[in-house]
C-alpha positions as CSV (number, residue, x, y, z in Angstrom):
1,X,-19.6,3.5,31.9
2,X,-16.9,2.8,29.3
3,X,-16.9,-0.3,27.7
4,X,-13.5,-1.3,26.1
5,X,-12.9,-4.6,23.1
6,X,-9.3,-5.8,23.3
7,X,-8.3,-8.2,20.9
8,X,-5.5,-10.4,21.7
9,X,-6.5,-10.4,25.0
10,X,-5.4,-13.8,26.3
11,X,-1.9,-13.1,26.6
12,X,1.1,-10.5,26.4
13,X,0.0,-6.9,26.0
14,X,-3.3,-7.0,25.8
15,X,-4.1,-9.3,28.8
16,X,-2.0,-6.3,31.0
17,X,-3.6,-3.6,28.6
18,X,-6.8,-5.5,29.9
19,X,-6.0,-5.7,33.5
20,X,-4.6,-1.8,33.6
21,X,-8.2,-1.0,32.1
22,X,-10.1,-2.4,34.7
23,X,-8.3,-1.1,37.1
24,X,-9.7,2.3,36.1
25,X,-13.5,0.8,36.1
26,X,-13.5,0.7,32.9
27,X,-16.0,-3.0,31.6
28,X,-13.5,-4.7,29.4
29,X,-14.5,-7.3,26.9
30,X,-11.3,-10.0,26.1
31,X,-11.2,-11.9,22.9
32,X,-8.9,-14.4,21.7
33,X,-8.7,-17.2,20.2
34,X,-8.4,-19.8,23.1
35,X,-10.7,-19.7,25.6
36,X,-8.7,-20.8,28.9
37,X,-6.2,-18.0,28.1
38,X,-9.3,-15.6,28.1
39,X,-11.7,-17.2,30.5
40,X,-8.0,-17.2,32.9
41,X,-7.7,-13.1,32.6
42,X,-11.4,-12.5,32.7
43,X,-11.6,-14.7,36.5
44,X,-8.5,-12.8,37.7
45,X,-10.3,-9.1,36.7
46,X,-13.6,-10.3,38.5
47,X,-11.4,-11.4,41.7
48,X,-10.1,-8.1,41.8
49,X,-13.7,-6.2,41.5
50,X,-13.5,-5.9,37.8
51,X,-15.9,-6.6,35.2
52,X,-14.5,-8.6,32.2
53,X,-16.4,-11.0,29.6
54,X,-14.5,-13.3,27.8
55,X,-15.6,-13.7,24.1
56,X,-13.4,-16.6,22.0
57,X,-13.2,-14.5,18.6
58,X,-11.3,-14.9,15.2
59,X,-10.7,-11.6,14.5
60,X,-9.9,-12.5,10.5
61,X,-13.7,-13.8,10.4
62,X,-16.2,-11.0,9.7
63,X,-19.1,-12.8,11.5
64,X,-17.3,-13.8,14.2
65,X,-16.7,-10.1,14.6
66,X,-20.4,-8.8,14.2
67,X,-21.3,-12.1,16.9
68,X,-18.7,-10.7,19.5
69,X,-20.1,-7.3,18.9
70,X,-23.7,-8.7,19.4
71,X,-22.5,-10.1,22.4
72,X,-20.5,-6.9,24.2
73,X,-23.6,-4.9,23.5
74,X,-26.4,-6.7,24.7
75,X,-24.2,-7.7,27.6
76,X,-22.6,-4.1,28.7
77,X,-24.0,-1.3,25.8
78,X,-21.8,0.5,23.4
79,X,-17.9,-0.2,23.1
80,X,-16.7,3.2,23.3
81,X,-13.0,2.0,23.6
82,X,-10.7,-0.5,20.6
83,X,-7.7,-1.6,21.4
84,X,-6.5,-3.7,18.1
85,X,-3.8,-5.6,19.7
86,X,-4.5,-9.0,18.2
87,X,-1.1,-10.0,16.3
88,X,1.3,-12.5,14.7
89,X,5.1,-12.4,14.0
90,X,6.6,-14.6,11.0
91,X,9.8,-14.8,9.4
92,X,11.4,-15.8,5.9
93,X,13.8,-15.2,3.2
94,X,11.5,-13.1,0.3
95,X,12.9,-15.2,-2.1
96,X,10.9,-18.3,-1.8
97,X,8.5,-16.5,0.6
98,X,6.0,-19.1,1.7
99,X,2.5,-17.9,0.1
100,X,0.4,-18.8,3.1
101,X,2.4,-17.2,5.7
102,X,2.1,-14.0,3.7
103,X,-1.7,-13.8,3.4
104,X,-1.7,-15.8,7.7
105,X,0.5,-12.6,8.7
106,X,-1.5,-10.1,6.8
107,X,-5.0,-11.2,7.5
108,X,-4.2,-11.2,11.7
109,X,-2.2,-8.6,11.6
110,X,-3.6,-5.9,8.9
111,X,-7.4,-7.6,7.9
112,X,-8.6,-7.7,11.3
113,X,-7.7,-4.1,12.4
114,X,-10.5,-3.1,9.4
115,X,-13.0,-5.7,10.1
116,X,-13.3,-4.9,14.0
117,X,-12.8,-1.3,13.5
118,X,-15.3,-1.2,10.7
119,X,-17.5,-3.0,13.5
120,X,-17.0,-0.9,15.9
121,X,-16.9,2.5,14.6
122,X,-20.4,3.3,14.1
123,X,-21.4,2.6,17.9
124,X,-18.6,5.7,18.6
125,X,-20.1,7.5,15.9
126,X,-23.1,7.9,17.0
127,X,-21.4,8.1,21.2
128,X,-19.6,11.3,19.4
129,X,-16.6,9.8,21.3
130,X,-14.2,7.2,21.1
131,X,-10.9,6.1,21.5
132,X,-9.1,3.4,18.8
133,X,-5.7,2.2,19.5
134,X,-3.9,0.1,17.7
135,X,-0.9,-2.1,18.6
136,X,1.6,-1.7,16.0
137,X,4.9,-1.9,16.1
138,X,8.3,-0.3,14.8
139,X,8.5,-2.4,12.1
140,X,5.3,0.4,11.1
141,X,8.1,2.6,10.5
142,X,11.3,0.8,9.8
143,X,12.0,-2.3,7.6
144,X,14.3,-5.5,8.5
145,X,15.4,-8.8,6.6
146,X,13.4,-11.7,6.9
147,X,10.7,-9.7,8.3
148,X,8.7,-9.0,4.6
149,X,5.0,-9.7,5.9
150,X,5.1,-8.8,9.1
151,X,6.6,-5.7,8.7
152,X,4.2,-4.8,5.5
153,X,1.4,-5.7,7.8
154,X,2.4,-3.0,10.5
155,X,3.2,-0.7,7.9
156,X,-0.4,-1.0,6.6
157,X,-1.7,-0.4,10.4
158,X,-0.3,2.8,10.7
159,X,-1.5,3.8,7.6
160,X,-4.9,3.0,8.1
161,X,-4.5,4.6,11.8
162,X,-3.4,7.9,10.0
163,X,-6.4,8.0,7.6
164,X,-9.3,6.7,10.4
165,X,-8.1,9.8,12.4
166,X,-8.1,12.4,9.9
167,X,-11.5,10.4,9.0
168,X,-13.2,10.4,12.5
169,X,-11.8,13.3,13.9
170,X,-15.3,15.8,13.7
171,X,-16.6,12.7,16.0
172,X,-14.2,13.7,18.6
173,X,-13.1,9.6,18.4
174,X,-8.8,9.9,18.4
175,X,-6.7,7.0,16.2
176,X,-3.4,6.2,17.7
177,X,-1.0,3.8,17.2
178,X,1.6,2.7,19.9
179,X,4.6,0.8,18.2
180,X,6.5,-1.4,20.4
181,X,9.9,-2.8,19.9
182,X,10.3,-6.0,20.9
183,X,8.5,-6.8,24.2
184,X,8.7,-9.7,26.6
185,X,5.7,-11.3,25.5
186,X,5.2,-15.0,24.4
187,X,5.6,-13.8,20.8
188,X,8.6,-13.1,21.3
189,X,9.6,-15.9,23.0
190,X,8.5,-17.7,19.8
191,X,11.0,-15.5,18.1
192,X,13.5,-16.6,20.2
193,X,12.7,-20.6,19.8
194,X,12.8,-20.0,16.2
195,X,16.4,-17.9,16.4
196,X,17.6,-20.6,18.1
197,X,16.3,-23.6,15.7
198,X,18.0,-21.6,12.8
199,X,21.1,-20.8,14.0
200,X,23.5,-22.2,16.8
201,X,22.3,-19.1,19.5
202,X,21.4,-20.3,23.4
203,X,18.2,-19.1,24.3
204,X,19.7,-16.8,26.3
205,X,22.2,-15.4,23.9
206,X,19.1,-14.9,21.3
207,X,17.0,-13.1,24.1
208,X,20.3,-11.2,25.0
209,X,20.8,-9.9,21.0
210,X,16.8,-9.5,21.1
211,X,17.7,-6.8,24.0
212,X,20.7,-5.0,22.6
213,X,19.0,-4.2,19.7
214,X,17.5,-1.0,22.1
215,X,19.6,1.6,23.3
216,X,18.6,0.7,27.0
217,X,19.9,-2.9,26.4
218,X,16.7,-4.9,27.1
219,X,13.2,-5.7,26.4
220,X,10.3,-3.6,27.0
221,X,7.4,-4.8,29.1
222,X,3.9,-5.2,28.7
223,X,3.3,-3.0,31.5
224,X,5.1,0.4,29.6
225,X,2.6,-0.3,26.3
226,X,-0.3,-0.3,28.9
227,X,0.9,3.0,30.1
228,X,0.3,4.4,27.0
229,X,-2.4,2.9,25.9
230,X,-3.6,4.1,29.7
231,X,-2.4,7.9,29.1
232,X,-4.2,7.8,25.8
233,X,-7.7,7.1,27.0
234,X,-7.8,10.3,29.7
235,X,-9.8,13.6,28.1
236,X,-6.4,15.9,28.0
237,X,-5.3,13.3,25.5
238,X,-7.9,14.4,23.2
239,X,-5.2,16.3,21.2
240,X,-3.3,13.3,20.1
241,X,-4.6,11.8,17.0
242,X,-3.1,10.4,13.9
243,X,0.1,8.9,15.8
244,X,2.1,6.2,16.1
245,X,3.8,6.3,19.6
246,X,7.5,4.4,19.9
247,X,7.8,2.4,23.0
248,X,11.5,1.3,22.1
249,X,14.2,2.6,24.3
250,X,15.1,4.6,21.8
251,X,15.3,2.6,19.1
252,X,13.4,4.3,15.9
253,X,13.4,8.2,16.8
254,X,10.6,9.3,14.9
């Protein structure tokens, strides 16, 4: 039996990441911070034969970490499956960059990818298998204005992605990180909310420019990050470690 953590799971990607999982019998543990948005995707998995166990976690608290651990193993055994998809998004000029935003932005986004991994990498360890994704995004490989701690965060997730594989790779355990553009997700619908308080866009003329920033003209979807995260987990994927996998329309090509 695989037993898989999603962080983030309340929501967005990694409440379809968790639904795709189950799909595939695979026990999947949700945490977030809210525990309607968890307990909500962990009722709708059961009703549809899956086991889920919502777990409300602060994933830039240590002990919160090492509880939810506690808790996934003495409930279901060993997670043999990360998905690091808890995340914020945060804009501002550098100059005059608001201090606590910085260290908000990079304790979510960066901080809790090492504390849960660090948690969670000796129960694959001693498995001598494992799978760690993490959600990243293109700002892991490209920069943009406004976007200083956010895109330093990601940045830092790719990197630590890189070394963890090169790291666990003797324990047959693979690192990957996908790296979305943006996707229709409530995050991004707080992007657009803010676009539209700072400048005289529509909603619908901010969501339209949100699109056309990919080649296809639109937003990805949860659903195509799921895919990959999917595709990732099967055995003949056991060759890919140490990436960071663009779901972008073509956006960033390497």
């Amino acid at each position: 039996m695989q037993v898989a953590w999603i962080t983030g799971a309340g929501k967005g990607i990694g409440e379809v990441i968790a639904r795709e999982f189950a799909k595939k019998n695979i026990v999947v543990a949700l945490s977030a911070r809210t525990q309607t948005d968890i307990d909500r995707v962990a009722q709708q998995i059961r009703a549809a034969g899956g086991q889920a166990l919502p777990i409300v976690c602060d994933v830039t608290d240590p002990q919160a970490i090492e509880n939810a651990v506690l808790r996934i193993q003495a409930d279901y055994g060993p997670i043999t499956i990360l998905v690091n998809n808890a995340g914020i998004s945060g804009s501002h000029k550098f100059l005059g960059h608001d201090d606590a935003l910085w260290h908000r932005i990079l304790d979510t986004n960066l901080n809790s990818v090492y504390y849960v991994t660090k948690a969670v990498a000796p129960m694959m360890v001693a498995a001598n298998w494992g799978r760690i994704i993490n959600i990243a995004s293109i700002s892991s490989k490209v920069g943009a204005k406004y976007l200083a701690a956010y895109t330093a965060s990601k940045h830092g997730v790719l990197g630590l992605t890189r070394a963890l594989a090169m790291e666990f790779v003797s324990n047959n355990i693979t690192v990957n990180a996908i790296c979305p553009a943006y996707v229709d997700t409530p995050m991004t619908d707080n992007t657009i909310v803010n676009m539209t308080s700072r400048t005289k866009m529509s909603e619908t003329d901010a969501r339209g420019y949100l699109g056309k920033l990919s080649p296809q003209n639109r937003l990805i979807t949860s659903q195509e990050v799921a895919h990959v995260a999917l595709m990732l987990l099967d055995d003949n994927a056991r060759g890919i470690t140490g990436q960071a996998i663009n779901v972008d329309g073509g956006m960033v090509m390497f």
